[in-house]
Every structure is written in structure tokens, then in C-alpha cells.
C-alpha positions in Angstrom: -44.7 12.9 -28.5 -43.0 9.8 -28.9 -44.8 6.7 -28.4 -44.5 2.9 -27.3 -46.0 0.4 -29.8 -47.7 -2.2 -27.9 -49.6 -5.6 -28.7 -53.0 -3.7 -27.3 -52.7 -0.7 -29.0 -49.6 2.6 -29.0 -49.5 3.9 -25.8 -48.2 7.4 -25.2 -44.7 7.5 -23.9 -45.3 10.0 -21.6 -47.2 6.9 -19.6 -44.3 4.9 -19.3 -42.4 4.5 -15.8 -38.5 4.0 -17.3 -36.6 1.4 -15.8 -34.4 4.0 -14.0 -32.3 1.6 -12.3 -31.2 -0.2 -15.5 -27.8 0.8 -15.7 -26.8 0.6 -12.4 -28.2 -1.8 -10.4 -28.6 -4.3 -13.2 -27.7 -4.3 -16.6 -29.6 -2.7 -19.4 -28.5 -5.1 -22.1 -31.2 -8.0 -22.6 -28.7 -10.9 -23.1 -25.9 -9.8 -20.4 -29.0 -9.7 -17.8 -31.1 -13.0 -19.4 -27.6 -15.0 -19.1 -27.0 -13.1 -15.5 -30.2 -14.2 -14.1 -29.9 -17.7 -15.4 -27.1 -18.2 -14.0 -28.7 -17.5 -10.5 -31.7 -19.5 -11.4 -29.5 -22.6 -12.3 -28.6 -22.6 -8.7 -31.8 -22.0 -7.6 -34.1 -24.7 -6.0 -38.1 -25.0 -6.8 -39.8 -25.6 -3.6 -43.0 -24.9 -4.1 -43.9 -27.4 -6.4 -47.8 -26.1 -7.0 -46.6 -22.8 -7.2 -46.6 -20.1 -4.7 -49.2 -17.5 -3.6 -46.7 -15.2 -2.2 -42.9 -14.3 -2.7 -40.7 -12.3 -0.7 -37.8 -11.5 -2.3 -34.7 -8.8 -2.2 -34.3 -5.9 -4.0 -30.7 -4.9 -3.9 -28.4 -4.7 -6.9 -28.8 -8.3 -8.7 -24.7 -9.1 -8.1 -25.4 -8.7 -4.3 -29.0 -10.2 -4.4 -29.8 -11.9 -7.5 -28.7 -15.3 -6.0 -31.5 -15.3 -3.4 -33.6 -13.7 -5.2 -33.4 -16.2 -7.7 -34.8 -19.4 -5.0 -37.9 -16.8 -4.4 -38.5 -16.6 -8.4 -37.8 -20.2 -9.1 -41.2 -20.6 -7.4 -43.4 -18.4 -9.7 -46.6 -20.4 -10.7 -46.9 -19.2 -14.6 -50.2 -21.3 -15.2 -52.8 -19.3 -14.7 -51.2 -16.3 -13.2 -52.9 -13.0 -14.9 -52.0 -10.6 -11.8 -49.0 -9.6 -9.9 -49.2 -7.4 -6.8 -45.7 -5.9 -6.2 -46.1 -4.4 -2.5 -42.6 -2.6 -1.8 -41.2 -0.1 0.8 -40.8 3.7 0.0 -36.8 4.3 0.4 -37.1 8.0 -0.6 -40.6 9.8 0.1 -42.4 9.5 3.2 -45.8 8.4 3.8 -47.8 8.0 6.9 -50.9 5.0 7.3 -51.2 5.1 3.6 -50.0 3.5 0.2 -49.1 4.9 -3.0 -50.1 4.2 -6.3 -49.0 5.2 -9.7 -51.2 8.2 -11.5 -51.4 8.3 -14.9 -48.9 5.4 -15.7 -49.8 2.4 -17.9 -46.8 0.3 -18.5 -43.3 -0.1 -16.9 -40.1 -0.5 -18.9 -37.5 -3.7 -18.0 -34.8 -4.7 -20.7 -37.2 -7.5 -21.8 -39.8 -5.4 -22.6 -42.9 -3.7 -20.6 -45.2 -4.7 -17.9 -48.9 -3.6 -18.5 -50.3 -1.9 -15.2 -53.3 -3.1 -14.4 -55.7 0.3 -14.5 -59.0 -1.2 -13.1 -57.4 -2.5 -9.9 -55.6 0.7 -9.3 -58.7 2.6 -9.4 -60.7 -0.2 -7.2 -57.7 0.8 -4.5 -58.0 4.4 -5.3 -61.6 4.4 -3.7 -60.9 2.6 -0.7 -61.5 3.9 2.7 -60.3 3.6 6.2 -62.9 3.1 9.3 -63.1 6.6 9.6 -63.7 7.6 5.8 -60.1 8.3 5.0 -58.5 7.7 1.9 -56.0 4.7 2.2 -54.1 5.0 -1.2 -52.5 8.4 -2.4 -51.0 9.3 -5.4 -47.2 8.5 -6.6 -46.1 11.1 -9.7 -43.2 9.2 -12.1 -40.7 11.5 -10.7 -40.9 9.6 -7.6 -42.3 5.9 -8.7 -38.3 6.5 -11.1 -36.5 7.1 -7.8 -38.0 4.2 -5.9 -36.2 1.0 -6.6 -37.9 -1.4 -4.1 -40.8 -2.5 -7.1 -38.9 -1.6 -9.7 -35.9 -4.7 -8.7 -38.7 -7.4 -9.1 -39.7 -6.0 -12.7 -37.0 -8.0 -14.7 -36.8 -11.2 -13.2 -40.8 -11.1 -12.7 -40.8 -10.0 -16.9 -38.1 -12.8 -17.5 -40.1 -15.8 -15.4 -43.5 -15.2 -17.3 -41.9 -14.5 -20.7 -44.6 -13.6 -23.4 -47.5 -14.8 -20.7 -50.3 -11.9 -20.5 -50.7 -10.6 -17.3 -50.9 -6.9 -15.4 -49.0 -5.7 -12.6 -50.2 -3.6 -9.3 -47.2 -1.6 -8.4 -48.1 -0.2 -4.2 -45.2 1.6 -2.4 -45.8 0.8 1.1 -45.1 4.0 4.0 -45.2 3.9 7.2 -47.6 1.9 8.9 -49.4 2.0 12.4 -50.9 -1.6 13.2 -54.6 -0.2 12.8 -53.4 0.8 9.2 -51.5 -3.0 8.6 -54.8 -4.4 9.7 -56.9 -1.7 7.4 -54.7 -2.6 4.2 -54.8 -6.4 5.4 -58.5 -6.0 4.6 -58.3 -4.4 1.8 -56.0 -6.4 -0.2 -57.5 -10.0 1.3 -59.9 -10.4 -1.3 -57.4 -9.6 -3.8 -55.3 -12.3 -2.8 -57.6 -15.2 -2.2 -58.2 -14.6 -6.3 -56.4 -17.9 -7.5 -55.2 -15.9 -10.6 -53.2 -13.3 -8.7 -50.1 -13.9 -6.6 -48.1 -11.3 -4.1 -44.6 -9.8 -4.5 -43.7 -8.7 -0.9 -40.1 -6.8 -1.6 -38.1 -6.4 1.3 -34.2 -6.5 2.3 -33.5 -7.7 5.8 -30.9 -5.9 8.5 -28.9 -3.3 7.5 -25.9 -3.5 9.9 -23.3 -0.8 10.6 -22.7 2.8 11.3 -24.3 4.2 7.8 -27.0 2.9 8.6 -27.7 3.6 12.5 -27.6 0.1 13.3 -25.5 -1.7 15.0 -27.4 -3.3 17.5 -26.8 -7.6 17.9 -28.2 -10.5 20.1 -26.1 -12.0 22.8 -23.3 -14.8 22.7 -26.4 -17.3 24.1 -28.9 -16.1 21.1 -26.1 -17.1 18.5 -25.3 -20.2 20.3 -28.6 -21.5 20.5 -29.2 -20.6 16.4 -26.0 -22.1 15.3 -27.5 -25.3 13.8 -29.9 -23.0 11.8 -27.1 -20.6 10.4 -25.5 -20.4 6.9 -23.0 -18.5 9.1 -20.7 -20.5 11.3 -20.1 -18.4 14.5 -16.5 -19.6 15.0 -15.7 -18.3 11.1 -17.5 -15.5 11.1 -19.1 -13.8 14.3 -20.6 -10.9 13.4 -22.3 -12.2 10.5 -23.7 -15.2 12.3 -24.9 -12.0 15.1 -26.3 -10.4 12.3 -28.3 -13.4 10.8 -29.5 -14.6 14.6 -31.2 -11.4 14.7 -32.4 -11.9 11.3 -33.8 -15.4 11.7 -35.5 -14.3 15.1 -37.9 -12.4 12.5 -37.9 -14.8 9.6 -39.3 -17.6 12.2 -42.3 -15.1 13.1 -42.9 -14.5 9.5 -43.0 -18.6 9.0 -45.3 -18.7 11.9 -47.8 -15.8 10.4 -47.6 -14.0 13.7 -48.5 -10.7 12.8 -48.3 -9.1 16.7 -45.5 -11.2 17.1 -43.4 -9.4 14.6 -44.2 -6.5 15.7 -43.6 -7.0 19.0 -40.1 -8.0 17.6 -39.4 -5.3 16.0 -40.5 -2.6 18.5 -37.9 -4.4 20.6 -34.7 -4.8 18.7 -35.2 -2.2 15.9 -34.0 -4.4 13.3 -33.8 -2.7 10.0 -35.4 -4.7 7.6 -36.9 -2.0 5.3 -39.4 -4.3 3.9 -41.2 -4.3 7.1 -44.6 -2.2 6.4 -45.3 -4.5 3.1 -44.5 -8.2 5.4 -46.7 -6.8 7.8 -49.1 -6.2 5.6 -48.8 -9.8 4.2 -49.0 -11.1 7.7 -52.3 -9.1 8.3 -53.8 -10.7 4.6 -52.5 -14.6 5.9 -54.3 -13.6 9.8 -57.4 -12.1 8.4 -58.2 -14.5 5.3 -59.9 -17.4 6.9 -62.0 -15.0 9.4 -63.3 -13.2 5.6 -63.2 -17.1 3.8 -63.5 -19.6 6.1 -62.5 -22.3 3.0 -60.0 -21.1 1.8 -56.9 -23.4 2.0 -54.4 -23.3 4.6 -50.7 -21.8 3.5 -47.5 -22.3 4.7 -44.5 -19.6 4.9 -40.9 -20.7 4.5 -37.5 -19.2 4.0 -35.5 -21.1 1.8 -32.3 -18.9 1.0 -30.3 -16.4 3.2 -27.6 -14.4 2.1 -25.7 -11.2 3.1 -23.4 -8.4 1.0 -20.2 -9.3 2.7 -18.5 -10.8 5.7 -17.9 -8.8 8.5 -14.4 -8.8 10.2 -14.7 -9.1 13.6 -13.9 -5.9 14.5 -15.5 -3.5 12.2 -14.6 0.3 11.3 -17.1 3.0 11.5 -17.1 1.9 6.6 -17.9 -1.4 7.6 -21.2 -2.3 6.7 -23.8 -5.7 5.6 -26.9 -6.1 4.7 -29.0 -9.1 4.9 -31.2 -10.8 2.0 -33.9 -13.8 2.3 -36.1 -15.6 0.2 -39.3 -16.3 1.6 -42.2 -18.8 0.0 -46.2 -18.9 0.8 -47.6 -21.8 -0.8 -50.5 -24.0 0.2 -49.9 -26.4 3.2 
């Protein structure tokens, strides 16, 4: 049994989640990925200047979104930060009005070294129930948590940002949520967040357009007109991009305004795509419950502050063509 030597102790390898991704979706050499993601970070703005409570950030391959992700790490508060809840969509497995957590895992592997899981907290969720006495969380084996990329994409840049800083992760993979479940997990994670020593990863992508992916619905001429001024994508230069990112920004403004119902109002509507959705909602439901379960707690602000997307369009796509959409979203205090 090999093993991982550690500054607490040797820890069994058998315990460690592998960066699986490492490889592929970003590179497994320390000093090509360390000079990759400075590079984004250089270009990167700080605007959250006490810090942020909450991140949302992409979780593509870093050459198609480490640039935004960067403006969302920029913003990580290292003082006094011991715990990071990573709250990410399951791409591969499905799960119904319930969360999964790692069994049996103690430390994930990133090129610059591992993350320590945070054990209590993990088995604090384990024991929470639903209104009806039903487990909330359920269990997520490593052959699974290795296949799932959505936490795994915030590991590096997350392990980069706090350097040798000691602090413990709470990796949840997020299913498929009704909005008495979104309000249930709200709940439960609330008091979690309001801890001024633990900040939120939300990761989510935004719309994936185009055939593969069953998508290809857009807002009308009017919709794009009336967004223009707010648009990294000029409508005249590239249409179906701009389309794409009305429709996006239609969501990110309900997100900046912490309208939980709205959202999902919006997305019952136009179906957009953005696989992230169960874990913002979730985050919507901590930001609308918080001051009913601490009424003095500070006020917090949501904004986006970079938008990007994996290619643009031509204007009249094929059946290969395809984009998806990536933002960087901010909660700090107001």
C-alpha cells in the first residue's frame, strides 16, 4: 500500500481522489500550469477588495476558461480563510433532491500538491435530514468523484491562490434539484456560510449552444437589441454569439439580483443550459434565507465581472457547430 506523506501525518493512498483531469484538461506539470494560470491572473481584475464570500467560476478546460476564471480567483480572501465549500454539478451520475459527498476520501491531488478534505463537516452533512426525515446527502465512491470534473477544475487554481495557507475543503456534487430540495440544502448550508472563516465555490458553465448539446434555442432580434450596450459581443460582428450571451445575461442579472424564484422561473421558460444550475440555486436559496436565520448579518452584493465564450459562431451554423458560455460571478459584502 503505497502511501502519501503529509505535514499531519501519512495518509493511505488508497484515500486519495487523483486529479484525473490533469493531463487533459490542464496540464500536469507544476511550472507549465503555475506560469499558465499567471498569465490569466495578470489579466485579471480584483474587485472585491475585502474579499469575497462566494465565487462562481467555470470549469471547462483552463485554455477555454481559465481567463474568466481567473477575474473569479483574483477575488479569493486568503486572510483568514480555513474552509472552502466547492458546490459543483454532477455531469455523469444522476441524483435526484440530494447531494453527494465523498466516502472514505481525505485528500485530493492538484499538481501543486493536495487539498485536505475536511472530515468533520462531511459527517455534520452526512446526518442531515429533510422535513420528512430523509437523508439529504448520499454517498459518492472515487470511481465516480475521478470522473466528475465540475469540483475537480477549481482544485488548482483554488491550491495555487492559497499557496501553503492551511485550510480544508468540502467537495458536494450537486443533482437534480426540485425547489423544496434548493430551499432544504439552502438551510442547511446557511449556517455554514455566515461562518466568516469559510467561503463558497459555486462551479457552473453557462449555455451550451448547438446541436450536441440539444440546445439551440435564442431570444428575439428586440431581446439582443435592447442588451447591446451590456454585451462583450457586438451584434452586428457577431450575431449568434451576442443571441447566445442575451440569453445568458437574462440569467446573470437574476443571479445579481438574488432572485431565487426568479431564476427559476427563467429557466423553466427558456431551458437555458447552464449546468451549474442546481449549485447557483442553491447559493440563491443560502443569500434569500440568511437574514430570516441572522437577522445581522451583513448585506452582500452579487456581480459578474467577466464573460467569455469557446468560440464565435458564424452566422449560419452547421449541425458541428457549437459554444459554450463562461462567467465570473463575485458575492462580497455590500
Amino acid at each position: 500500500l503505497s502511501c502519501l506523506s503529509m505535514s499531519n501525518g501519512t495518509v493511505p493512498r488508497g484515500q486519495v481522489r487523483a486529479a484525473s483531469h490533469a493531463g487533459s484538461w490542464y496540464s500536469n506539470d507544476p511550472g507549465r500550469l503555475r506560469a499558465e494560470l499567471d498569465g490569466y491572473l495578470a489579466k485579471a481584475q480584483m474587485t472585491a477588495q475585502q474579499g469575497a464570500k462566494a465565487l462562481i467560476c467555470p470549469h471547462a478546460g483552463y485554455r477555454y476558461a481559465g481567463p474568466t476564471a481567473a477575474w473569479s480567483f483574483k477575488n479569493i480572501p486568503k486572510a483568514g480563510v480555513s474552509r472552502v465549500f466547492i458546490l459543483g454539478p454532477s455531469h455523469h451520475v444522476h441524483f435526484r433532491n440530494t447531494c453527494a459527498l465523498p466516502r472514505g476520501t481525505t485528500h485530493y491531488e492538484t499538481p501543486f500538491g493536495p487539498l485536505i478534505l475536511d472530515g468533520a463537516v462531511l459527517d455534520e452533512l452526512r446526518q442531515a435530514r429533510g422535513s420528512r426525515g430523509e437523508q439529504l446527502f448520499v454517498d459518492l465512491n472515487n470511481s465516480q468523484d475521478e470522473d466528475e470534473h465540475s469540483v475537480e477544475m477549481q482544485l488548482p487554481y483554488l491550491k495555487m491562490m492559497m499557496g501553503e495557507q492551511n485550510f480544508t475543503v468540502v467537495p458536494v456534487v450537486v443533482g437534480s434539484l426540485s425547489e423544496g430540495a434548493e430551499q432544504a440544502f439552502g438551510s442547511v448550508f446557511a449556517p455554514y456560510f455566515e461562518d466568516p472563516a469559510t467561503i463558497f465555490l459555486i462551479s457552473s458553465d453557462f449555455c451550451h449552444w448547438g446541436s450536441r448539446f440539444r440546445y439551440t434555442h435564442l431570444p428575439d432580434d428586440r431581446q439582443v437589441a435592447a442588451a447591446a450596450g451590456k454585451l462583450v459581443n457586438r451584434p452586428e460582428a457577431a450575431p449568434l454569439n451576442a443571441a447566445i450571451e442575451t440569453l445568458d445575461r437574462q440569467g446573470m442579472e437574476l443571479i445579481e439580483a438574488q432572485d431565487s424564484p426568479g431564476f427559476r422561473r427563467y429557466l423553466e421558460t427558456c431551458q437555458n443550459t447552464i449546468c451549474g444550475r442546481n449549485p447557483i440555486a442553491i447559493l440563491l436559496e443560502i443569500l434569500r434565507q440568511r437574514p430570516q436565520m441572522f437577522p445581522s448579518c451583513p448585506r452582500l452584493r452579487c456581480e459578474f465581472v467577466h464573460y467569455s465564450q469557446s468560440q464565435t459562431m458564424p452566422t449560419r451554423p452547421s449541425a458541428n457547430d457549437s459554444c459554450v458560455s463562461y462567467a465570473a460571478g463575485v458575492i462580497q459584502v455590500a
